[in-house]
C-alpha positions as CSV (number, residue, x, y, z in Angstrom):
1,X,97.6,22.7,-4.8
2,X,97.0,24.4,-8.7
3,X,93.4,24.8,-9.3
4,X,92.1,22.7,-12.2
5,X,88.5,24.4,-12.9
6,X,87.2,27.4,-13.1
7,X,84.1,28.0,-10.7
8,X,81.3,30.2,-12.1
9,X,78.9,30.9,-9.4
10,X,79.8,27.5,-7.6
11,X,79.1,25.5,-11.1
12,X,81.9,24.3,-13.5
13,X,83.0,26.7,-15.7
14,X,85.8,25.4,-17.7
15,X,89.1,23.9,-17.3
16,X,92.6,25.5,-16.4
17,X,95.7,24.7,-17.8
18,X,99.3,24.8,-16.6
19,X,99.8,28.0,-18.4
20,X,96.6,29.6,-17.0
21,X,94.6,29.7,-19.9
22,X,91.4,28.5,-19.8
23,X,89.2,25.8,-22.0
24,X,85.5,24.9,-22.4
25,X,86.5,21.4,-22.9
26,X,89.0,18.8,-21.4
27,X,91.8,18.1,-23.4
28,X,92.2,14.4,-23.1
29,X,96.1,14.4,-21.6
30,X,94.2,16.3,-18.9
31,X,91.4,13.4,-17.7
32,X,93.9,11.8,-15.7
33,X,95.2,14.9,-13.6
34,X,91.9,16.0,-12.7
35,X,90.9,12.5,-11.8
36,X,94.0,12.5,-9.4
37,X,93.3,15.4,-8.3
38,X,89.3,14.2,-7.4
39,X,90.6,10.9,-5.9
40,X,93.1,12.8,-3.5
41,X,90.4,15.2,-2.4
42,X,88.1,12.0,-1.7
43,X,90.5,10.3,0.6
44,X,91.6,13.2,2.7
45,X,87.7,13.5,3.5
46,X,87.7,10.0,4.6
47,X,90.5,10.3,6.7
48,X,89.6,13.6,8.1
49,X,92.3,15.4,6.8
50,X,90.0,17.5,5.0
51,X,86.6,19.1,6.5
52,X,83.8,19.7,4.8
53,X,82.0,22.4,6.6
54,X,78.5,22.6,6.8
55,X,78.0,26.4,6.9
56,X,80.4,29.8,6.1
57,X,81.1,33.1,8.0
58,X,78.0,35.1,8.4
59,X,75.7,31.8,7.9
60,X,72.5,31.8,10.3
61,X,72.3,28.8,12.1
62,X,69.2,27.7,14.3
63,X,69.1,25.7,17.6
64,X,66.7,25.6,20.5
65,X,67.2,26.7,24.1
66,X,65.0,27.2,27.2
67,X,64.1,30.8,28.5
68,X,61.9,31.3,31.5
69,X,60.9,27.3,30.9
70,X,60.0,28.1,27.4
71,X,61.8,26.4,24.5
72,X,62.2,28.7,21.6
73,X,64.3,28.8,18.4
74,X,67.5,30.8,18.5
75,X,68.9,32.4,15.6
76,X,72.9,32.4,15.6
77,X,75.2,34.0,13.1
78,X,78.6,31.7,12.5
79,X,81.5,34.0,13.3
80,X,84.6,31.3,13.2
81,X,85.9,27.8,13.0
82,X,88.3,26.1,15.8
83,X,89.7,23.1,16.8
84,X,90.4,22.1,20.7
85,X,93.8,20.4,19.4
86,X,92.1,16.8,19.5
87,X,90.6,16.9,15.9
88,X,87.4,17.8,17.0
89,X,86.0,21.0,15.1
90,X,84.0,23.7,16.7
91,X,81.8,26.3,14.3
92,X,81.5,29.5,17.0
93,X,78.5,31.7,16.9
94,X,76.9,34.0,18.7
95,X,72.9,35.2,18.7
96,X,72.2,36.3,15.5
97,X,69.6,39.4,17.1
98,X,71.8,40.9,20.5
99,X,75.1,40.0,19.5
100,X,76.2,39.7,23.1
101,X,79.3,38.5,24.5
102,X,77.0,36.1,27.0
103,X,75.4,34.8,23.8
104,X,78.8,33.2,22.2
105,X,78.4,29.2,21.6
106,X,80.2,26.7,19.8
107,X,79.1,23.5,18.6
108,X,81.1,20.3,17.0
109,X,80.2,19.8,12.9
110,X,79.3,16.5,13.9
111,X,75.9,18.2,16.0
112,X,74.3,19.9,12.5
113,X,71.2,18.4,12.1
114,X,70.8,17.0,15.4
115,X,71.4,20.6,18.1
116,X,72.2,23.6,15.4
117,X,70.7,23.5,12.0
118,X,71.3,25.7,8.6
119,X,67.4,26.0,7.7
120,X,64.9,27.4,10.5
121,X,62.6,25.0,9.8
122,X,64.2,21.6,10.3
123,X,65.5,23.6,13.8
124,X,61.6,24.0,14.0
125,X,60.5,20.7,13.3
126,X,63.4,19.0,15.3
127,X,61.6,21.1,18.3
128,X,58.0,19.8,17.9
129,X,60.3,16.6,18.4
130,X,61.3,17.2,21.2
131,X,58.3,18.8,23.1
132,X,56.4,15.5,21.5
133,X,58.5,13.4,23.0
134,X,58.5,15.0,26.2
């Protein structure tokens, strides 16, 4: 798959032709490829062909666990992506602090925002949830 734009710190930065040289602008011939290209990329997300992942290597994820019958927020570092061969994708981490071989964990994309969260606060705030609803 050719890339179309050029990325400049995650924003648009210009447009890529065939040849490799790059434009400010979109030459008109050009709408429709990139359109395409857009449209192809939308449809293999909704068919789940194509993940969009909700953190990178090295993030810091947050969820909450029980220790000595205290709930607490755990601080996790992602460390790899895998799937158990029945389309279901697993983010692997492992504490954040000890680094541990007893503290790897995996959790499906579909359990952000509900178990393991990208900002401590909503991990936080999910928490006081919980121990509200107890």
């Amino acid at each position: 798959m050719e890339r179309l734009t050029k990325s400049r710190g995650g924003k648009f930065g210009g447009f890529i032709e065939p040849d490799g040289r790059e434009r400010n602008y979109l030459p008109p011939e050009r709408i429709g490829v990139l359109l395409d290209r857009l449209t192809e990329l939308e449809d293999n997300l909704e068919s789940g062909q194509l993940v969009e992942l909700p953190c990178k290597i090295h993030d810091k994820l947050f969820t909450h666990k029980k220790v000595f019958g205290k709930w607490q927020i755990e601080e996790l570092e992602c460390w790899g992506f895998h799937s158990d061969g029945r389309n279901i994708l697993f983010i692997d981490c492992q504490n954040a602090i000890t680094a541990s071989s007893n503290s790897l964990r995996a959790f499906r994309v579909e359990d952000f925002g509900k178990v393991v969260f990208t900002d401590k606060t909503q991990a936080e705030a999910h928490l006081k949830e919980l121990k509200e609803g107890i």
